[in-house]
Every structure is written in structure tokens, then in C-alpha cells.
VOKOL-406688 format. One line per field, with one value per residue (C-alpha): residue number from 0; residue in three letters; chain; x, y, z. Coordinates in Angstrom, 1 decimal. Layout:
// VOKOL-406688
resi c(NUM; ...)
resn c(ALA; ...)
chain c(A; ...)
x c(X; ...)
y c(Y; ...)
z c(Z; ...)
// end
This chain:
// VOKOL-406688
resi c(0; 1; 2; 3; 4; 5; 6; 7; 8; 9; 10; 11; 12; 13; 14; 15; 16; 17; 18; 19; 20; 21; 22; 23; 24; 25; 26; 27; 28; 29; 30; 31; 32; 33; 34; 35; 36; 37; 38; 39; 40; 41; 42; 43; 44; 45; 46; 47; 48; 49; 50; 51; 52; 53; 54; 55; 56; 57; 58; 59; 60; 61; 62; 63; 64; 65; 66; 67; 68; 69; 70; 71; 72; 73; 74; 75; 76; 77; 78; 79; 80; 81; 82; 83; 84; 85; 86; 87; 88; 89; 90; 91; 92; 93; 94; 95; 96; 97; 98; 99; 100; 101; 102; 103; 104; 105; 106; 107; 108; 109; 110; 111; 112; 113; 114; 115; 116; 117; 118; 119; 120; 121; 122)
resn c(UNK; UNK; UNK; UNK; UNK; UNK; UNK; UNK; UNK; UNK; UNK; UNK; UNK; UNK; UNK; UNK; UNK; UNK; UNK; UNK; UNK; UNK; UNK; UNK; UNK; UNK; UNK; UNK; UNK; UNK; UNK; UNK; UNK; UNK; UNK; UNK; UNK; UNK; UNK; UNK; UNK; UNK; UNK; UNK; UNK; UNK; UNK; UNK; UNK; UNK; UNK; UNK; UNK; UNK; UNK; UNK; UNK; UNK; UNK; UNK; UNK; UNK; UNK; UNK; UNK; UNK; UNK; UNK; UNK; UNK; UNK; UNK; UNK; UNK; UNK; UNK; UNK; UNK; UNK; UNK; UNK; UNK; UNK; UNK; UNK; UNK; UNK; UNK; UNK; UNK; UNK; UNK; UNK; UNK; UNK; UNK; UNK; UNK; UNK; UNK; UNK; UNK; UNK; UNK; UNK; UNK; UNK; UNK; UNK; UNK; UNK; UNK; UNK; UNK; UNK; UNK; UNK; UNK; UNK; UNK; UNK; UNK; UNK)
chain c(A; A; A; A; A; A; A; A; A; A; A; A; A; A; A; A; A; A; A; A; A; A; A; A; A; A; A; A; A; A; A; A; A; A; A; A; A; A; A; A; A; A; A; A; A; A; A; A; A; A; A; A; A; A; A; A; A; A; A; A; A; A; A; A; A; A; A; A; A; A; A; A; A; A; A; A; A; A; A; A; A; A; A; A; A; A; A; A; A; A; A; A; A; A; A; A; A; A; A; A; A; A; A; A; A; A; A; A; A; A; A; A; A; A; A; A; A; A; A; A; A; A; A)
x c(-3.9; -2.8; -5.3; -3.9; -6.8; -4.4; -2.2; -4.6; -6.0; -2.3; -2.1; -5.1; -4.3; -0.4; -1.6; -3.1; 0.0; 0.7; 3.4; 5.4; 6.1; 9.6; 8.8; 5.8; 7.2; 8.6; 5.0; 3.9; 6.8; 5.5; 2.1; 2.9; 4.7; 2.1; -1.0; 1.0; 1.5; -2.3; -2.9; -0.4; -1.5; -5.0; -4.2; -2.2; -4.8; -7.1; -4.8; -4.6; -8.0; -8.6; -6.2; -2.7; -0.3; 2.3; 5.6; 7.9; 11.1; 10.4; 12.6; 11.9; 9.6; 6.9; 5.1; 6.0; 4.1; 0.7; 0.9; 0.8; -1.2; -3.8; -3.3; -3.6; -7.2; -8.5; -8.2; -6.2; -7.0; -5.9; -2.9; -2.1; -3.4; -0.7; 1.9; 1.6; 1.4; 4.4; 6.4; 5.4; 6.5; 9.9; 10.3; 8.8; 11.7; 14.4; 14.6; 15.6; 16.6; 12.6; 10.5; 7.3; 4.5; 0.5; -0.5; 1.6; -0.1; -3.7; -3.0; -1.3; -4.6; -6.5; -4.5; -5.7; -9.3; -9.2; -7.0; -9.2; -12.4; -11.3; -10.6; -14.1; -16.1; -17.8; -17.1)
y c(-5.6; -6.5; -6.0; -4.1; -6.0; -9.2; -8.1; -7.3; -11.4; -12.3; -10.2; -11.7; -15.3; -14.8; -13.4; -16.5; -18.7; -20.7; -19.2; -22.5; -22.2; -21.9; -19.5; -17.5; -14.3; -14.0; -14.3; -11.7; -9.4; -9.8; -9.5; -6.3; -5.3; -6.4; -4.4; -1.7; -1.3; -2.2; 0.7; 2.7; 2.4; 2.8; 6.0; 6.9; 6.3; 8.4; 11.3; 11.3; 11.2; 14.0; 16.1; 15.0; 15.0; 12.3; 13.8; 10.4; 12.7; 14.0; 13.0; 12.4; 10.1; 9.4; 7.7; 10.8; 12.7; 10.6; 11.0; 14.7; 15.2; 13.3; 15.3; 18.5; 17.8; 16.6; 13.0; 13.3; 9.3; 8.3; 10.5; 9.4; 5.7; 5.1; 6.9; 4.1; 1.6; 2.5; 2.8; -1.1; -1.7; -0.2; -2.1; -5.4; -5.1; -3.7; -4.5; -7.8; -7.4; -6.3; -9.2; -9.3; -11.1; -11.9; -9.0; -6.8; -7.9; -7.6; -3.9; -3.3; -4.8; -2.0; 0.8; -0.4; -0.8; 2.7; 4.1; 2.7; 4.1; 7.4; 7.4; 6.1; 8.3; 11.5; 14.6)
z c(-18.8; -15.3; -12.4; -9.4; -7.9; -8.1; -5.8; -2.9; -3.7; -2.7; 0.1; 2.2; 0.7; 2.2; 5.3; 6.5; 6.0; 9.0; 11.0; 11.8; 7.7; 7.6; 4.7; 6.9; 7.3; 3.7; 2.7; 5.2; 3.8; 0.4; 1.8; 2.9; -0.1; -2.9; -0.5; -0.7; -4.3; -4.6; -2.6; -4.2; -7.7; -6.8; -5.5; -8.2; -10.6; -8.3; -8.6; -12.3; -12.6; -10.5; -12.0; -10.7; -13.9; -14.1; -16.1; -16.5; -16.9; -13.4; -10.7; -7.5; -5.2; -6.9; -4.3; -1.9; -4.6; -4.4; -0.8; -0.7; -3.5; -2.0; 1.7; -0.6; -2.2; 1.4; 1.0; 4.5; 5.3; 1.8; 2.3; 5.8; 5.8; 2.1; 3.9; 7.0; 4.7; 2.8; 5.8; 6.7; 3.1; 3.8; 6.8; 5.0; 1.8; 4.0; 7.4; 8.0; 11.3; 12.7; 13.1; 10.3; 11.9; 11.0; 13.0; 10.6; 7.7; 9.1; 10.3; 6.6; 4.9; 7.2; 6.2; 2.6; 3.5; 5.0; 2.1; -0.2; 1.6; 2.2; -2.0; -2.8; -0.6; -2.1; 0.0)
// end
């Protein structure tokens, strides 16, 4: 089975890619990208396991789902912290006209960090 886990390895290996790479912001662009599904499907897991039912024949964005879910059973940071990174996403894998830098990796890494956190923490 395949180890969510793997892309969050990625993420901080591609963040540190020299930026006079010619290919240095397509790794932070994919750096973004893979932390977000990380976070994503760690949420999503979370959700399911407290209580959140996935219906495949439902339409719709999923990932919009998680997100509110997650703002609904006062996991607000989780909630807010995925929505920020999704939006980075977005502008990581359709944008290509906004520059993709180091720094927007390392503040994508954080929304994770604080995503994750808010998801582990007992209330």
C-alpha cells in the first residue's frame, strides 16, 4: 500500500533545490502539489474515521467536502490551514504566469505542519 507519508519526503527534499536549477520552480510546483495531497488525504482519512462518509457516485468537490467537514466538527485550523494549502496548489498546477518560489514551498510545508497538528490534537 502506498504511503501518503511519501509525498511529504518529496516535498521537503524538492524544497531545497537550488534555485539557479533551470528545473527549480517545477520542483517547487510539485512541491507544493505532492504536500498538498499529503495533507489532503490525511485529512480525508481523518474525516472517515470520525464519521465523514465517502459515497464514490457523489458528485462534487471532494476536496471542498474535507474542508468543511473538518470546519464543521471544530477542526477550524485543519479546515482553514488545507483550504490555504489547496489554494497554493491551484496556483502551483495552473498558474503559470505567477512566479513559484522557495518561500512558497516553506509556507505550504507550514500550512501542513499546522493542518496536520490541528488533526492530531485532542480537544
Amino acid at each position: 500500500m502506498f504511503s501518503w507519508n511519501n509525498y511529504l519526503k518529496l516535498s521537503k527534499e524538492w524544497k531545497d533545490i537550488d534555485n539557479s536549477n533551470p528545473l527549480s520552480e517545477a520542483y517547487y510546483r510539485s512541491a507544493i502539489s505532492r504536500a498538498y495531497y499529503f495533507a489532503f488525504h490525511r485529512s480525508k482519512d481523518f474525516a472517515i474515521n470520525n464519521g465523514f462518509i465517502e459515497d464514490p457516485k457523489r458528485g462534487g468537490d471532494r476536496h471542498r467536502e474535507i474542508i468543511s467537514y473538518l470546519k464543521n466538527i471544530n477542526k477550524f485550523d485543519a479546515g482553514n490551514y488545507l483550504e490555504k494549502l489547496k489554494k497554493n496548489r491551484h496556483t502551483s498546477d495552473y498558474d503559470n504566469d505567477k512566479n513559484v518560489d522557495q518561500r512558497l514551498v516553506r509556507t505550504s510545508l507550514l500550512f501542513v505542519t499546522t493542518t496536520i497538528s490541528d488533526l492530531e490534537r485532542n480537544d
